[in-house]
SEKOL-57747 format. One line per 10 residues: for each residue x, y, z of C-alpha. Coordinates in nm, 4 decimals. Example, Ala and Ser with C-alpha at 12.3 -4.5 7.8 and 13.67 -1.06 7.14 Angstrom:
BEGIN
1.2300 -0.4500 0.7800 | 1.3670 -0.1060 0.7140
//
This chain:
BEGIN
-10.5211 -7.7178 -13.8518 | -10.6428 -7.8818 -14.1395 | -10.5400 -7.8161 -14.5066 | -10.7682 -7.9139 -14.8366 | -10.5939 -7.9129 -15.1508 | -10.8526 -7.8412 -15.4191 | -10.7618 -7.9880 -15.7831 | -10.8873 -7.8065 -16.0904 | -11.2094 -7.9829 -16.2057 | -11.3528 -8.0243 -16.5512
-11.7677 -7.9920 -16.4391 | -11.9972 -8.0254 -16.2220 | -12.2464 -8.3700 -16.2515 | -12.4813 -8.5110 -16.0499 | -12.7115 -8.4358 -15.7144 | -12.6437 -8.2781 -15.4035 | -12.8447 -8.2598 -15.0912 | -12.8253 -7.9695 -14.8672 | -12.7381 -7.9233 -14.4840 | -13.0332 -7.8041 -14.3173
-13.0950 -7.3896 -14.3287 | -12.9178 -7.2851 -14.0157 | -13.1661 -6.9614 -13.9971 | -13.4309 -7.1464 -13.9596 | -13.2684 -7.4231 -13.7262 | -13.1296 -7.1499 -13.4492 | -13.4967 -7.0205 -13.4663 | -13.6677 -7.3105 -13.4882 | -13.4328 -7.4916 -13.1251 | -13.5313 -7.1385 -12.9539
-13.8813 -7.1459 -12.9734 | -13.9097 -7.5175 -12.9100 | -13.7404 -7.4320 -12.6018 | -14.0069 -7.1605 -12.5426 | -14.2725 -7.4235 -12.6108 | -14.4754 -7.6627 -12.4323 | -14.4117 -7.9992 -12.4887 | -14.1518 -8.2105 -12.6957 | -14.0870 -8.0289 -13.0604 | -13.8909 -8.2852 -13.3018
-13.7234 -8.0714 -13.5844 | -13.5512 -8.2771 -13.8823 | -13.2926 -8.2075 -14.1312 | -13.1606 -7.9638 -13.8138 | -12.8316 -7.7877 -13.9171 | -12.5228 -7.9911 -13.8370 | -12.3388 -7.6876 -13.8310 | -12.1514 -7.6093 -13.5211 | -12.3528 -7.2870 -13.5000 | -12.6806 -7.3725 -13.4532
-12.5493 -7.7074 -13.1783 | -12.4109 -7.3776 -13.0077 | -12.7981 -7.2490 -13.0107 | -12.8844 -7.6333 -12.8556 | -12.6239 -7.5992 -12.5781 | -12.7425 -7.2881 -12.4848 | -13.0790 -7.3712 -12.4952 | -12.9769 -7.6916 -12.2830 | -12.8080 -7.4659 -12.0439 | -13.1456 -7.3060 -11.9648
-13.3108 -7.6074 -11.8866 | -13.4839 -7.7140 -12.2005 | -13.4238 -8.1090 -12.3145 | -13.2190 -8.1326 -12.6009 | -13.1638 -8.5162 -12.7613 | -13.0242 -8.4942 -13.0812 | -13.0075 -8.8087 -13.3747 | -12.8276 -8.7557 -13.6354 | -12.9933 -8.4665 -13.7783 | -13.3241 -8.5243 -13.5983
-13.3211 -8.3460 -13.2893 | -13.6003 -8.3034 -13.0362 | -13.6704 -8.0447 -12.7522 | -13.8180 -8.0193 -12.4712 | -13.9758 -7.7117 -12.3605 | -14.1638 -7.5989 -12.0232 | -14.3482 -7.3348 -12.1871 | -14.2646 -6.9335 -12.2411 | -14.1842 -6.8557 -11.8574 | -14.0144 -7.2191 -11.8263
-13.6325 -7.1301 -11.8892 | -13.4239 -7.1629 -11.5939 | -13.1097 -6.9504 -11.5155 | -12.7684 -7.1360 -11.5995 | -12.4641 -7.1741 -11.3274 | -12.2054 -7.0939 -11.5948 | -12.2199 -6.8346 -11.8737 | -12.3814 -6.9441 -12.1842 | -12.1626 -7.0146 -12.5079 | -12.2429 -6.9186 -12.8268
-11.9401 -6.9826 -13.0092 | -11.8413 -6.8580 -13.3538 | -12.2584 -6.7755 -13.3447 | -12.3297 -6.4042 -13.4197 | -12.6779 -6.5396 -13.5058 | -12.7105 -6.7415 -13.1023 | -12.6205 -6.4762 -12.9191 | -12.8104 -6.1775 -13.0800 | -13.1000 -6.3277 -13.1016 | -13.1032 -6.5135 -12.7575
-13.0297 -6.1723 -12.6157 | -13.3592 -6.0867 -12.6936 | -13.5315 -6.3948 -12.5040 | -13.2661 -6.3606 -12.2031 | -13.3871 -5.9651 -12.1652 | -13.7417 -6.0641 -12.0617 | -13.6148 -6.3601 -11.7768 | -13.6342 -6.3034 -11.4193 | -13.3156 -6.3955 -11.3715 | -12.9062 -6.2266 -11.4915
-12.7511 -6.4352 -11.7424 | -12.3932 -6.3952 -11.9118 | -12.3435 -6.5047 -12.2927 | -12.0473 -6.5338 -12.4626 | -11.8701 -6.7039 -12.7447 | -11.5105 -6.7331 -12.9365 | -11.2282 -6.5064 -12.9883 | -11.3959 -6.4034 -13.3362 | -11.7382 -6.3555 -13.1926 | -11.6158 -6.1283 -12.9109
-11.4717 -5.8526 -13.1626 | -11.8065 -5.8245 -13.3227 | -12.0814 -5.5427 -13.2193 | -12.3493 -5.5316 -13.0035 | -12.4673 -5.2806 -12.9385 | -12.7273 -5.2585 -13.2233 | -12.8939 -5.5535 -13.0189 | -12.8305 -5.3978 -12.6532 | -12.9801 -5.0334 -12.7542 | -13.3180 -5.1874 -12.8441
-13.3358 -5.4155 -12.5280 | -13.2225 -5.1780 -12.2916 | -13.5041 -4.9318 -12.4284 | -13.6943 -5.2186 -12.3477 | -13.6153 -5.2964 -11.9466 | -13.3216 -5.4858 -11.9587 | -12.9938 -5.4341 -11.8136 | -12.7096 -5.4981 -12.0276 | -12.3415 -5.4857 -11.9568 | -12.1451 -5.5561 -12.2664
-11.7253 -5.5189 -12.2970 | -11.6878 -5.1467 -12.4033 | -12.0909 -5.1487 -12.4038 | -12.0531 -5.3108 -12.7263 | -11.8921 -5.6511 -12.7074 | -11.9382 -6.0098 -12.6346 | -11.9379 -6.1283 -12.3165 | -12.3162 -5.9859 -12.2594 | -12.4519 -5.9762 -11.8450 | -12.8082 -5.9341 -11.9170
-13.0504 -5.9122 -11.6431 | -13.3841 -5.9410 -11.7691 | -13.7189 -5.8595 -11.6363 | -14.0241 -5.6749 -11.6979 | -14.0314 -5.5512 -11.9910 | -14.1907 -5.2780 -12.2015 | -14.3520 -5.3226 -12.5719 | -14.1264 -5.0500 -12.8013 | -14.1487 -4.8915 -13.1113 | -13.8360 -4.9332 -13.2663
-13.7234 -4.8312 -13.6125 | -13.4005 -4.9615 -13.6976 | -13.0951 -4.7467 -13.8208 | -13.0011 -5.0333 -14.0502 | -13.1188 -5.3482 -14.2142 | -13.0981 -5.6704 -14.0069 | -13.2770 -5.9482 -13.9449 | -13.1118 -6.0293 -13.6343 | -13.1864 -5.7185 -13.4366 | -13.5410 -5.7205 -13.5916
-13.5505 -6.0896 -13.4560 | -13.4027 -6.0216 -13.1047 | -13.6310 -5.6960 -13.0630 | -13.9632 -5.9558 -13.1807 | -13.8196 -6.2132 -12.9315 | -13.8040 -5.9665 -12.6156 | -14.1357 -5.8255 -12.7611 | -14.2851 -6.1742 -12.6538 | -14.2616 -6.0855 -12.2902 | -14.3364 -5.7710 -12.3127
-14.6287 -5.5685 -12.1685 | -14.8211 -5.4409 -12.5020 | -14.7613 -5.4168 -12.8899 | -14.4030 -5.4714 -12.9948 | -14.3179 -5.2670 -13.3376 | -14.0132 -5.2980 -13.5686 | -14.0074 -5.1029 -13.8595 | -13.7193 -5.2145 -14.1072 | -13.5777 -4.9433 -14.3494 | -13.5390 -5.2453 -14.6054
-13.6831 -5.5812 -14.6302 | -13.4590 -5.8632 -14.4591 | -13.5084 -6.2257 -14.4489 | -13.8523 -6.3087 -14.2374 | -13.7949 -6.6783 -14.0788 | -13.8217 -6.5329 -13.6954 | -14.2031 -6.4262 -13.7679 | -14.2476 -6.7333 -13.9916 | -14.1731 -6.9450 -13.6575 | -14.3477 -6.7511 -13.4507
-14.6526 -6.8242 -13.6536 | -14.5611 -7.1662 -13.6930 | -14.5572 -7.2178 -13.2938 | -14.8833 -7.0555 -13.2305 | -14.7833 -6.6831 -13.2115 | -14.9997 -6.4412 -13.3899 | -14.7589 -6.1815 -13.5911 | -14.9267 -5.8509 -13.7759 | -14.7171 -5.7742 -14.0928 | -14.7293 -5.5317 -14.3754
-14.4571 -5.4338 -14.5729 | -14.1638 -5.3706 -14.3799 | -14.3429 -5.3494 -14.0334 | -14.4344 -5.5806 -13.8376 | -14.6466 -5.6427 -13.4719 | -14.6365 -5.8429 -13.2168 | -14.8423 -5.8723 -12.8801 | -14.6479 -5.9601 -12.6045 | -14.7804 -6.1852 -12.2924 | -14.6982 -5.8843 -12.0276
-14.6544 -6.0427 -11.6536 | -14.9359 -6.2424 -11.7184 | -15.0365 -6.3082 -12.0983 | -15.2018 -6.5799 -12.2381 | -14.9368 -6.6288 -12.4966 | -14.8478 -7.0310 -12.5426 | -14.6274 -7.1710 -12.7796 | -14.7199 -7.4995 -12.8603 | -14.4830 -7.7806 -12.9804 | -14.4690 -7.9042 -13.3169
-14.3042 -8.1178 -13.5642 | -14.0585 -7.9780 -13.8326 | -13.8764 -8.0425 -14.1131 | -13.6183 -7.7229 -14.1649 | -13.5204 -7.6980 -14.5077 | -13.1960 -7.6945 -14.6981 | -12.9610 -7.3787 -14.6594 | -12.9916 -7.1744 -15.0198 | -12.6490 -7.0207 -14.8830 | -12.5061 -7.3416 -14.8737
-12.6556 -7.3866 -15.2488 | -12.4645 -7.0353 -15.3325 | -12.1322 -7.2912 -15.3503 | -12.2711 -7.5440 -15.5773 | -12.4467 -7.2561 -15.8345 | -12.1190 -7.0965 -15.8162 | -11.9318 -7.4323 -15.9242 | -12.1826 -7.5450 -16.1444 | -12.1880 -7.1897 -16.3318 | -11.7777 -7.2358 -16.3911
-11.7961 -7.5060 -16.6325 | -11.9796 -7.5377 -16.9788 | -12.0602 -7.9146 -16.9529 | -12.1837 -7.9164 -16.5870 | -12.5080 -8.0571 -16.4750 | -12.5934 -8.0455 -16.1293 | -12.9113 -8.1048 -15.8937 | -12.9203 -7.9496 -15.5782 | -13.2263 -8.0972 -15.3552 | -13.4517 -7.9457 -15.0923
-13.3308 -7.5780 -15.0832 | -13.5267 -7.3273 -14.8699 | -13.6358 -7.0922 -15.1330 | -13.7991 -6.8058 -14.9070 | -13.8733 -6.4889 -15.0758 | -13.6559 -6.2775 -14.8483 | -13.3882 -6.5176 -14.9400 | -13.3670 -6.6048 -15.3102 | -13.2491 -6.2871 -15.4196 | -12.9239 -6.4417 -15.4845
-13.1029 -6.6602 -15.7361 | -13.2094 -6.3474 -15.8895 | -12.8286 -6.2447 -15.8912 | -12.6644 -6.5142 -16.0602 | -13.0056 -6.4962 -16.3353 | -12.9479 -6.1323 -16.4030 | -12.5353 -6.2575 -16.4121 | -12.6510 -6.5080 -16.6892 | -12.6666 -6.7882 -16.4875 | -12.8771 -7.1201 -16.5940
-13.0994 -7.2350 -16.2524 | -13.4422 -7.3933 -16.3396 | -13.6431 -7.4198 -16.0453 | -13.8764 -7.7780 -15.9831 | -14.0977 -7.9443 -15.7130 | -14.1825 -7.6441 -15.5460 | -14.3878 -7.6995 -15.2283 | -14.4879 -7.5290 -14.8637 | -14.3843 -7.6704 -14.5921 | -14.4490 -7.5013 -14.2334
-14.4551 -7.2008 -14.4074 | -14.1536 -7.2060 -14.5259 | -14.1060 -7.2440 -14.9693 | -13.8741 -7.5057 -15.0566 | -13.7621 -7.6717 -15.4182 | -13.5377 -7.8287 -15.6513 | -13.2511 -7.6313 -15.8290 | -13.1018 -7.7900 -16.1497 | -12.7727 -7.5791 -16.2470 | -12.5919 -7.5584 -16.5632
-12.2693 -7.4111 -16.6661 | -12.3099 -7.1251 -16.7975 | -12.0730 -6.7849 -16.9023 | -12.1638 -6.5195 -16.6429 | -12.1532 -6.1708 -16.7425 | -12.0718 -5.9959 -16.3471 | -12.1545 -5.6698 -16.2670 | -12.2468 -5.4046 -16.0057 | -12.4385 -5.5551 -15.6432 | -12.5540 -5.2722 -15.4392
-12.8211 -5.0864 -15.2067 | -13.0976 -5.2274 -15.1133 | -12.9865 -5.6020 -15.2342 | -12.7023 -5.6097 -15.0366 | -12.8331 -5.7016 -14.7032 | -13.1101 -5.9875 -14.8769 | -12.7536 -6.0955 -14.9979 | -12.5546 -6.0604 -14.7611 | -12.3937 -6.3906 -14.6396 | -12.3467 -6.4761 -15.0290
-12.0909 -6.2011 -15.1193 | -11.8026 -6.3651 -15.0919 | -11.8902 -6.6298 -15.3383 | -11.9835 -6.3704 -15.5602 | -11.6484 -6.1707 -15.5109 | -11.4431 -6.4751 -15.5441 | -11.6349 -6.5587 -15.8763 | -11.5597 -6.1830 -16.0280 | -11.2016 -6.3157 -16.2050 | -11.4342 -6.5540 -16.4133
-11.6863 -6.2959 -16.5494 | -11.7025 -6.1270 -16.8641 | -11.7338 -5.7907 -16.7070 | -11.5758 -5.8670 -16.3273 | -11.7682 -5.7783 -16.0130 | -11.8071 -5.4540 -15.8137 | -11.9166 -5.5194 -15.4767 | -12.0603 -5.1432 -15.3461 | -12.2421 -5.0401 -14.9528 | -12.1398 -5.3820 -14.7973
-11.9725 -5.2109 -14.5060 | -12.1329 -5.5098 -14.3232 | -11.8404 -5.7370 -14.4267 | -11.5960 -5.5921 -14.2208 | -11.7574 -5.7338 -13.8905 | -11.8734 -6.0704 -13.9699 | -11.6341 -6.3846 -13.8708 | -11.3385 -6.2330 -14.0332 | -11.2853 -5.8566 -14.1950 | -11.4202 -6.0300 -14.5175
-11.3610 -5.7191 -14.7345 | -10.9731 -5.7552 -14.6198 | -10.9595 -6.1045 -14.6491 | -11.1248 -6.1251 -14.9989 | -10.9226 -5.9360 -15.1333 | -10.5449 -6.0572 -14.9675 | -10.7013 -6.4363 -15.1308 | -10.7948 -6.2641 -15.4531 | -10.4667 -6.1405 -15.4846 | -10.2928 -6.4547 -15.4350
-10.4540 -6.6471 -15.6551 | -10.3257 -6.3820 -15.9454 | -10.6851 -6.1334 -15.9231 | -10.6816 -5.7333 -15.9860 | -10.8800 -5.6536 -15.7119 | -10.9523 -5.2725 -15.5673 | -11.0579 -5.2223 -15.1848 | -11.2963 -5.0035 -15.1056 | -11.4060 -4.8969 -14.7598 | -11.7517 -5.0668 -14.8475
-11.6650 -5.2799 -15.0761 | -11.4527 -5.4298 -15.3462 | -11.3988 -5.4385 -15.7060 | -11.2677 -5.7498 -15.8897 | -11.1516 -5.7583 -16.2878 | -11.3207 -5.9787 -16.4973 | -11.1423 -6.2887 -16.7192 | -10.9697 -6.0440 -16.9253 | -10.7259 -5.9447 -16.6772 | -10.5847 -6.3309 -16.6813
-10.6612 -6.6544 -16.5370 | -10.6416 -6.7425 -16.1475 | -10.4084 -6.9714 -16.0108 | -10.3549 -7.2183 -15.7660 | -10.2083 -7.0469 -15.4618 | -10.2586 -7.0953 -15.0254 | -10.5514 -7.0037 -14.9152 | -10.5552 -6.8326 -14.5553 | -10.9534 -6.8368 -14.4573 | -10.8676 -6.6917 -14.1003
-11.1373 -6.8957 -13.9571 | -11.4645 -6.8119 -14.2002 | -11.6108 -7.0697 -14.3231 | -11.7999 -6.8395 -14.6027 | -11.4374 -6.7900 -14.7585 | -11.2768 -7.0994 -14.6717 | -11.5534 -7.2352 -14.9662 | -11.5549 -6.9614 -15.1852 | -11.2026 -7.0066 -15.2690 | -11.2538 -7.3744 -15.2760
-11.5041 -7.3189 -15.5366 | -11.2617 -7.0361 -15.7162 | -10.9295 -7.3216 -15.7042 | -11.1852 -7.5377 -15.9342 | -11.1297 -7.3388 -16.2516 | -10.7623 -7.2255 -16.1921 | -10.4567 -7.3232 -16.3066 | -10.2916 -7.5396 -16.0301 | -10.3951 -7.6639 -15.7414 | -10.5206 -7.4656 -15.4402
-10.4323 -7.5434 -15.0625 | -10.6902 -7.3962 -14.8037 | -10.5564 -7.3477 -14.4835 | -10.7775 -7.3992 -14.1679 | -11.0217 -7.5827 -14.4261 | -11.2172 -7.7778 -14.0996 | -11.3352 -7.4102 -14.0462 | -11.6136 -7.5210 -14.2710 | -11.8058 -7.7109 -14.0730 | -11.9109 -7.4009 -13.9010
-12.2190 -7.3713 -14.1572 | -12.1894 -7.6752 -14.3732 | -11.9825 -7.9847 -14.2526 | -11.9784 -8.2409 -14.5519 | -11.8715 -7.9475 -14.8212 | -11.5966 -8.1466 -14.9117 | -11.6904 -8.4279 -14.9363 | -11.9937 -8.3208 -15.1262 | -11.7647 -8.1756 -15.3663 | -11.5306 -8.4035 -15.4134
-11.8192 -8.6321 -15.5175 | -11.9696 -8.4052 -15.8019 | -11.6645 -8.2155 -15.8988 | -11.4742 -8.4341 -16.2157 | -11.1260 -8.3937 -16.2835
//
């Protein structure tokens, strides 16, 4: 395993170019693998993630050549996937196999999907419910768990309103819905990110949306539906940005220009966040590309005030939390962290692990069963301490970013962990950061 020791820093200077959006990436390699014809997608996520959405993908016959960060597939059109002679891994991916469960449930053919020891402890069954009401047949470990034996097949369109915000089940119910016979609905109870019907436009697939509903006609036994292939450029991952606003925000004199961020409007509610937190982020060179918004974001230090995130803004949020939480000991008034049960199954319990890092590094944290609270700067300064990520990537940086304005240094544990969502992290910031 891999340690990083993380110096304190003095500011932030200079620019920083993002790994692509892995959202848009899995998406993107799924339906070019649905398509007909040779897609190329640049700026593709190097994240281990979304190469676990290739393999798959590869696994079921597509073509898959990747360059660098170009990669292009090769797809045999919507009924061209072929079943795979070993079961399908999606690794640490919650985001593969959810949302490939929802393609695999309308194939004539029984596939198993699987992934790591970290992805097999996390549920479900909010993506087999849906898909079973569909058609499919689903065996899952305790009917909830990773590995998945789905045997798809004819499917029927459903009306489905969802218990709870995500845009993974929404995605995986639109994704079955394109093989089904009829009008697939999914009514969301609150607004989550959009990039599944975004691609399904881009690839030639009509999608009906208002407000928080949205339609889709599937191609039954036999639709005319075709997706056809295009060229993409997918862009930079605003979660990945999260780390550098964060950093930036820590340090009066800091300066920093982060390039080619995805700013979707289901997605840049962190931006609104960190501006209601008293963070400085001008946005520049805003532009459309295949639907998708993307831009410039010049950060400046700044002194951030904390406060309360909660409700509705938690899942539009959701991946960003623990940069937040790990940021609360440098705010004037701390941050309280409230209906963000959702933390407790993503790749690590990352209410329990916040707090356990929090508390090394000298933090007066409270857990909550939803949520945490953390004390502001009053209650002392951090310092350096070791850093046990247990695997996630989303904390292994957040308390990279949190050593930069301690006292000390900071060793992370397990810091290759990383490279799950955003490979060159250190690197990047051991370019920028000055000391």
């Amino acid at each position: 395993m891999s340690k990083q020791i993380i110096h304190p820093a003095t500011a932030l200077s200079g620019g920083v170019l993002m790994p692509g959006d892995k959202s848009i990436s899995h998406r993107y390699a799924m339906l070019a693998a649905l398509a007909e014809g040779t897609s190329e997608l640049r700026n593709f996520a190097a994240a281990a993630d979304c190469h676990s959405t290739l393999g798959c993908m590869k696994s079921l016959g597509a073509e898959v050549k990747v360059d660098g960060t170009t990669v292009r597939v090769t797809g045999h059109g919507l009924r061209g996937l072929k079943s795979s002679w070993r079961a399908l891994d999606a690794g640490n991916s919650g985001t593969t196999i959810r949302l490939l469960s929802g393609i695999l449930a309308g194939q004539n053919f029984k596939t198993t999907i699987s992934g790591d020891e970290s992805l097999q402890k996390r549920p479900m069954k909010r993506v087999v419910g849906p898909l079973r009401e569909m058609g499919a047949e689903i065996k899952a470990r305790d009917d909830n768990f990773a590995p998945l034996e789905i045997r798809g097949g004819k499917l029927r369109a459903l009306d489905y309103k969802m218990p709870m915000a995500s845009a993974q089940v929404k995605s995986a119910v639109l994704l079955a819905g394109l093989f089904a016979e009829g009008e697939t609905i999914v009514t969301e109870p609150a607004r989550t990110r959009d990039h599944t019907e975004l691609a399904l436009e881009e690839f030639g697939v009509p999608v009906e949306r208002n407000a928080r509903v949205t339609r889709i006609h599937g191609a039954g036994a036999n639709g005319s539906i075709k997706l056809a292939a295009k060229n993409l450029n997918v862009p930079g991952d605003i979660s990945s940005a999260v780390f550098f606003i964060a950093a930036a925000s820590l340090f009066p004199e800091s300066s920093v220009l982060i390039q080619n961020v995805g700013l979707n409007p289901t997605r840049t509610a962190i931006l609104d966040v960190f501006a209601s937190m008293g963070a400085s982020i001008q946005i520049h060179s805003v532009q459309s590309t295949h639907g998708e918004v993307v831009g410039d974001l010049a950060v400046k230090g700044a002194s951030l005030k904390g406060g309360v995130i909660s409700g509705d803004t938690i899942p539009l949020v959701i991946d960003e939390l623990p940069m937040l939480a790990a940021l609360g000991p440098y705010t004037e008034e701390g941050i309280e962290i409230r209906d963000a049960g959702e933390l407790r199954v993503k790749e690590s319990d990352r209410i329990t692990v916040l707090v356990e890092n929090l508390r090394k590094m000298g933090a007066t944290v409270e857990e909550r069963p939803d949520g945490l609270k953390v004390a502001g700067r009053s209650a002392g300064k951090l310092r350096g301490a070791e850093i046990e990520p247990h695997g996630d990537h989303r904390i292994a940086m957040a308390f990279s970013i949190a050593a930069l304005a301690a006292d000390g240094p900071t060793t992370v544990r397990d810091a290759e962990c990383a490279g799950v969502s955003f490979p060159s992290f250190y690197e990047d910031l051991n370019r920028v950061a000055e000391r």
